[in-house]
C-alpha positions in Angstrom: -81.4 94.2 -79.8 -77.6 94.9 -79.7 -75.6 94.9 -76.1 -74.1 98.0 -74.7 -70.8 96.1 -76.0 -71.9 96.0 -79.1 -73.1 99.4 -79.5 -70.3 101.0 -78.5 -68.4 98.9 -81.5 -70.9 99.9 -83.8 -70.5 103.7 -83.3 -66.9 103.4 -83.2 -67.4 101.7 -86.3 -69.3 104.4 -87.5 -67.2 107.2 -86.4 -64.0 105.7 -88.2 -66.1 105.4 -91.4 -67.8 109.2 -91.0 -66.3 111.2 -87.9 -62.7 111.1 -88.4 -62.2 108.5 -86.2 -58.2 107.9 -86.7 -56.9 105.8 -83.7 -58.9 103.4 -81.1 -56.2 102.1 -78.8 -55.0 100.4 -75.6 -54.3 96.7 -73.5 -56.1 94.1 -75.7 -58.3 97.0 -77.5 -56.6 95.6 -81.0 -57.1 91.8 -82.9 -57.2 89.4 -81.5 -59.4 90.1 -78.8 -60.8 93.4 -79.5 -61.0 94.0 -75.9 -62.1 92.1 -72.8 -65.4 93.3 -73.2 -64.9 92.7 -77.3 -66.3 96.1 -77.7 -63.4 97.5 -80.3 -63.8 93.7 -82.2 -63.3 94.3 -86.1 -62.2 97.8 -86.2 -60.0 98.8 -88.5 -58.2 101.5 -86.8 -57.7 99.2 -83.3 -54.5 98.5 -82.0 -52.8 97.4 -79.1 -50.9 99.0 -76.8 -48.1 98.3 -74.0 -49.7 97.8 -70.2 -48.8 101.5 -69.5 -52.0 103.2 -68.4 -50.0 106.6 -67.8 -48.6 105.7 -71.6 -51.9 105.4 -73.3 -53.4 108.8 -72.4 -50.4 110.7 -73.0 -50.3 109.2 -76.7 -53.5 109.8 -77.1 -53.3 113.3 -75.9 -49.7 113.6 -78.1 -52.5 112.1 -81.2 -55.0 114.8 -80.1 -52.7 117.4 -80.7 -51.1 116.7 -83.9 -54.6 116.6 -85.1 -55.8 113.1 -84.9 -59.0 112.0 -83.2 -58.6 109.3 -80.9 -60.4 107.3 -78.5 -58.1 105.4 -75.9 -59.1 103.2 -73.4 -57.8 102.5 -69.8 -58.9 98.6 -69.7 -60.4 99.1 -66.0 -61.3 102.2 -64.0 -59.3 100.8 -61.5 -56.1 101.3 -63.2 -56.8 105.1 -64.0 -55.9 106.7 -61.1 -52.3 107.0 -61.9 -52.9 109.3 -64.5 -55.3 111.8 -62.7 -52.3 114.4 -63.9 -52.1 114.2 -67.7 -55.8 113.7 -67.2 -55.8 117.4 -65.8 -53.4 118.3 -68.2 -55.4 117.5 -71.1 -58.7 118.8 -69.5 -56.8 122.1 -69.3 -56.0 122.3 -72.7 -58.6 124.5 -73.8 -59.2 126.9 -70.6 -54.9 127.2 -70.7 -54.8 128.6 -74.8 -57.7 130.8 -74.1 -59.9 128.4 -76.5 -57.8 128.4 -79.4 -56.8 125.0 -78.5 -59.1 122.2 -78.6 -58.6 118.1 -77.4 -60.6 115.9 -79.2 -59.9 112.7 -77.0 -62.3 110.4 -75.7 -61.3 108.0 -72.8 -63.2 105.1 -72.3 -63.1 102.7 -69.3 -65.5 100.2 -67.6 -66.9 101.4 -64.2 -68.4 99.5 -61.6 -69.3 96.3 -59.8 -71.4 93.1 -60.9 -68.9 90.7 -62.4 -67.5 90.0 -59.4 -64.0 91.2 -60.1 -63.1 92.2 -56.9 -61.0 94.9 -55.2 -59.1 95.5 -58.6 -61.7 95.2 -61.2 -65.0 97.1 -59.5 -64.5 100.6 -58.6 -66.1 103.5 -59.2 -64.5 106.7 -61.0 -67.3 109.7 -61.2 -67.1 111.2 -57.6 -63.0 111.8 -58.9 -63.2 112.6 -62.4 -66.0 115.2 -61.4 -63.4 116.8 -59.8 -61.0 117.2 -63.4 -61.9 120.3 -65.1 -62.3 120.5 -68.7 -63.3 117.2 -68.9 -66.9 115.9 -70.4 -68.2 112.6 -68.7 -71.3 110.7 -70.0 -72.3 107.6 -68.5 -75.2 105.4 -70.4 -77.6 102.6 -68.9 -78.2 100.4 -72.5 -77.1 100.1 -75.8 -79.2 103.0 -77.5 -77.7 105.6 -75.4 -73.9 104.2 -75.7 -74.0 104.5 -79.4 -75.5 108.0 -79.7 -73.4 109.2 -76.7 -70.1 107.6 -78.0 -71.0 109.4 -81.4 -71.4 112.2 -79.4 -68.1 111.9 -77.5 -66.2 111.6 -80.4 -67.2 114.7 -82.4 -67.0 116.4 -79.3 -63.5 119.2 -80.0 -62.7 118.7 -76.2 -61.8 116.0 -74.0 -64.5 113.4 -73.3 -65.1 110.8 -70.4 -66.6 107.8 -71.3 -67.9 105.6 -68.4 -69.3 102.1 -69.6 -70.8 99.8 -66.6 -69.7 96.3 -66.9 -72.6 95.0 -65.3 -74.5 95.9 -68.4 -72.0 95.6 -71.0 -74.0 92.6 -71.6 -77.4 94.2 -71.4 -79.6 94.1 -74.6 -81.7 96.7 -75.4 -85.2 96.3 -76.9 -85.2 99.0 -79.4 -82.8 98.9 -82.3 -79.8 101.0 -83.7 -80.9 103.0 -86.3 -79.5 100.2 -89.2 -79.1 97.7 -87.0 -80.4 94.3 -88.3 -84.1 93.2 -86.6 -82.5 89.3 -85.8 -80.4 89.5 -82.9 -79.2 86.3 -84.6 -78.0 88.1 -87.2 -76.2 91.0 -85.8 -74.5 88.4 -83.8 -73.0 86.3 -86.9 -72.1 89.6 -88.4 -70.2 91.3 -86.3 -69.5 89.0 -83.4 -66.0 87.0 -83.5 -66.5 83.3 -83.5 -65.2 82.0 -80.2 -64.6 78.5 -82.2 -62.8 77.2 -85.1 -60.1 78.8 -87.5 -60.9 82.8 -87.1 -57.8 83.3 -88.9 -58.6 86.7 -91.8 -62.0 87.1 -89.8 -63.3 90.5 -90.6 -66.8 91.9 -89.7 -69.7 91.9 -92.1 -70.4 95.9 -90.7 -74.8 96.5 -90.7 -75.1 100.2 -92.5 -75.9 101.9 -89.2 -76.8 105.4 -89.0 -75.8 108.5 -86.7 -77.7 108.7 -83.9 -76.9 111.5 -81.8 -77.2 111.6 -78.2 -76.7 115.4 -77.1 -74.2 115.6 -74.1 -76.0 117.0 -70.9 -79.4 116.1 -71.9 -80.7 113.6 -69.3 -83.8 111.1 -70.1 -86.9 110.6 -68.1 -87.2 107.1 -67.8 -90.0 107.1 -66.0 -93.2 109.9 -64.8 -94.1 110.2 -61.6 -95.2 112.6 -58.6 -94.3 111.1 -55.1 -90.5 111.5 -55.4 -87.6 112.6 -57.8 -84.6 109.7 -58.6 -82.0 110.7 -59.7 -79.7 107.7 -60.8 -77.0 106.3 -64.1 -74.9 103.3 -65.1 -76.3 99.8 -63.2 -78.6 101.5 -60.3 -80.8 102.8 -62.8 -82.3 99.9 -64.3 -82.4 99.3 -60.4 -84.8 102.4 -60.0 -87.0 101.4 -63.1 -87.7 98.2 -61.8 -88.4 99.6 -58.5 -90.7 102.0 -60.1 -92.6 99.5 -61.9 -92.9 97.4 -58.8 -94.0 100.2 -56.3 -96.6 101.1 -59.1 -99.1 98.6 -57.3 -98.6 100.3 -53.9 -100.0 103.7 -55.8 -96.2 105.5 -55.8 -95.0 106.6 -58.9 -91.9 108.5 -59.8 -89.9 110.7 -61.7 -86.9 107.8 -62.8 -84.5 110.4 -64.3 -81.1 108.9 -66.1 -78.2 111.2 -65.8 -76.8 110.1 -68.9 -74.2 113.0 -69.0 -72.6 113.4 -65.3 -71.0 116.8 -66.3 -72.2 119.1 -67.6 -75.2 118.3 -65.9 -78.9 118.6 -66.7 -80.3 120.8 -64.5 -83.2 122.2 -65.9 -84.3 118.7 -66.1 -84.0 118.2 -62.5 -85.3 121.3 -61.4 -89.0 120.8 -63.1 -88.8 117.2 -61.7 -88.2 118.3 -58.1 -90.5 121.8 -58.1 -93.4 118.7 -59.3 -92.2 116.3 -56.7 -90.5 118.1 -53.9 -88.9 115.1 -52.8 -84.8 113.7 -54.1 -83.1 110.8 -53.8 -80.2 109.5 -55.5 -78.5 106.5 -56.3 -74.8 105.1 -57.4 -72.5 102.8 -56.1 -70.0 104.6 -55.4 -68.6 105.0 -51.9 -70.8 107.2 -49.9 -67.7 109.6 -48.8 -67.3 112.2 -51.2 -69.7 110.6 -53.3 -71.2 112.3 -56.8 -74.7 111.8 -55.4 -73.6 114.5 -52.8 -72.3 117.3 -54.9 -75.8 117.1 -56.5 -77.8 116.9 -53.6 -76.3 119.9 -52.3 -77.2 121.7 -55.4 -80.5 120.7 -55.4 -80.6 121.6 -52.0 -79.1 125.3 -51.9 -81.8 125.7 -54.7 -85.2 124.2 -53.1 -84.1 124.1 -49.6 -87.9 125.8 -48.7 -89.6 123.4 -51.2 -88.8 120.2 -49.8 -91.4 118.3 -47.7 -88.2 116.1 -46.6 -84.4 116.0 -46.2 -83.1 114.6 -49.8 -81.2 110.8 -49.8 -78.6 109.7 -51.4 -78.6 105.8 -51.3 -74.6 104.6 -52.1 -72.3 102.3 -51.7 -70.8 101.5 -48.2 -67.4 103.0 -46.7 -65.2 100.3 -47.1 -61.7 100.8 -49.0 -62.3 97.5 -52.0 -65.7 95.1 -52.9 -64.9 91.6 -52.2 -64.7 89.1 -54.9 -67.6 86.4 -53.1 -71.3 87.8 -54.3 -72.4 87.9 -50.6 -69.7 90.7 -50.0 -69.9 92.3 -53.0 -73.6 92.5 -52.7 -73.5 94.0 -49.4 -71.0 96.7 -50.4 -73.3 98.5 -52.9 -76.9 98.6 -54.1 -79.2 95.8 -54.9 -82.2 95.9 -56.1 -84.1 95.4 -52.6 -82.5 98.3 -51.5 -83.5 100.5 -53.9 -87.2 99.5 -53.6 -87.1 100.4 -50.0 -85.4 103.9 -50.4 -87.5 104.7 -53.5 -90.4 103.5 -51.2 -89.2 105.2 -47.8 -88.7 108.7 -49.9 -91.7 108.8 -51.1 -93.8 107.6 -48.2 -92.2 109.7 -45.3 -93.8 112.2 -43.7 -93.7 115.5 -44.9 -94.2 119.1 -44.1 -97.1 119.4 -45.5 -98.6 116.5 -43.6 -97.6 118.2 -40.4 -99.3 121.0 -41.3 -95.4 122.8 -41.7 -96.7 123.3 -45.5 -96.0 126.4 -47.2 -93.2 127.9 -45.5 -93.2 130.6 -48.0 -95.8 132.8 -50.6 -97.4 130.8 -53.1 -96.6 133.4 -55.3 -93.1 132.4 -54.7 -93.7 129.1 -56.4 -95.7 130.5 -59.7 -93.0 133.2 -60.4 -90.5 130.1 -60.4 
């Protein structure tokens, strides 16, 4: 029952042990902290680095290249933006040598609101690094998917984005890590700093956890369904299961589909979702200018514009330039869970073509030939 902190540490753990894993650096990533999110705690190839954002990604892209494997971290999403250049450069790596030239680099950073860190510590990065080519980005929603995607990242040969949500950093996960001890207890004394006392020497006591790939661009199907497609990643889609659950009594059910990967994406996956459903709405928190959502609604759109009963959704956060640090504001700047039981329930409860009797606009044979 690790936390999505923890199962990030474990499969870096892993991957210095097995993958090659040479360097994991950045602000506070080395002892004694081991991050602020004490996901690189214990790791023997951790270390700190200056407070120079720009710094750490063009060492780790200078480690890359001289044949390390690193993964580096930017300490908040928020403090990314000023490197959006080597971040191009190193996504053009491969596309630039005409693949002989590959960039094994993972960058990690936390994403998102919920810890009420304000304008500085709770934006968003998808809807921009979307827009870097070359670039990987996966984005879990619990533990088991940010130690198989992390693996993932890692033995990726080109560069990967790795987008952890802080709001569930501290999420547990039901279902165990392949190796990972049954007591919750126990994982905790093992690998877990002690917060008290003398931790002077203090070195991990590592559980002999196994690999436990999660493909990059495989989405998951969190939950089966017929009234309406959600499409949804990172804090919103535990959001979307809940809702799903709840709106189970009113007789909806949904298809509650986890991106996982943001690029490349899944599309076959959402394709047989929406030709079953015929209905889309997504959700992030990101702001809803230029959002992600809307690159893939007008995918999804070009593609089934004659098979939806109604105009796709995209529920995001609200135009406004920063998230304010008081819960009241920070809750009315992006999506709570009320809000996505009344989209998920107002998608899949509009009126549709088919109830206006607008239903089929084309052959039937059109849609058995799909």
């Amino acid at each position: 029952m690790a936390t999505m902190a923890q199962g990030i540490r474990l499969a870096l753990h892993y991957a210095e042990e097995n993958l090659g894993l040479t360097d994991v650096f950045g602000e506070d990533v080395g002892p004694p902290l081991g991050g602020v999110f004490t996901a690189t705690q214990g790791l023997k190839c951790a270390w700190n680095s200056p407070l120079d954002e720009r710094g750490i990604i063009g060492t780790a892209i200078g480690i890359a290249m001289a044949g390390g494997r690193p993964v580096a971290e930017i300490q908040f999403c928020d403090y990314i933006f000023n490197t959006i250049d080597l971040l191009k450069l190193a996504g053009n790596m491969r596309w630039s040598s005409y693949g002989s030239w590959g960039l094994p680099l993972v960058v990690k950073t936390p994403v998102g609101s919920g810890i009420h860190g304000s304008i500085y510590h709770s934006h968003s990065f998808e809807s921009v690094a979307s827009h870097i080519p070359g670039w990987k980005i996966v984005c879990p929603s619990n533990a088991i998917d940010a130690y198989g995607l992390m693996l993932s990242a890692i033995a990726d040969p080109d560069p990967v984005l790795f987008l952890e949500p802080k709001a569930l950093l501290r999420a547990k996960t039901p279902d165990l890590i392949p190796g990972e001890p049954a007591d919750e207890k126990e994982l905790n004394r093992r690998i877990n700093k002690p917060v008290i006392g003398d931790t002077t020497g203090w070195q991990p006591d590592w559980p002999d956890v196994q690999p436990a790939f999660v493909p990059i661009g495989q989405a998951a199907i969190r939950r089966a369904g017929t009234n309406a497609t959600v499409v949804s990643y990172a804090r919103t889609l535990p959001l979307a299961v809940k809702a799903a659950d709840q709106l189970a009594s009113e007789g909806l059910s949904f298809d509650v589909i986890d991106l996982r990967t943001l690029y490349p994406i899944d599309m076959p996956t959402l394709r047989k979702s929406l030709h079953k459903t015929r209905r889309l709405l997504v959700i992030n928190e990101d702001t809803e200018v230029t959002n992600y959502g809307e690159h893939l609604i007008r995918r999804l759109t070009e593609e089934f514009f004659y098979d939806l009963e109604v105009p796709p959704r995209l529920l995001a956060g609200k135009d406004v330039p920063g998230i304010g640090m008081a819960w009241p504001l920070e809750a009315a700047s992006v999506p709570q869970a009320q809000d996505v039981t009344e989209a998920m329930r107002d998608i899949a409860t509009q009126p549709g073509r088919a109830a206006a009797g607008e239903w089929p606009l084309i052959p039937e044979t059109f849609f058995r030939n799909r």
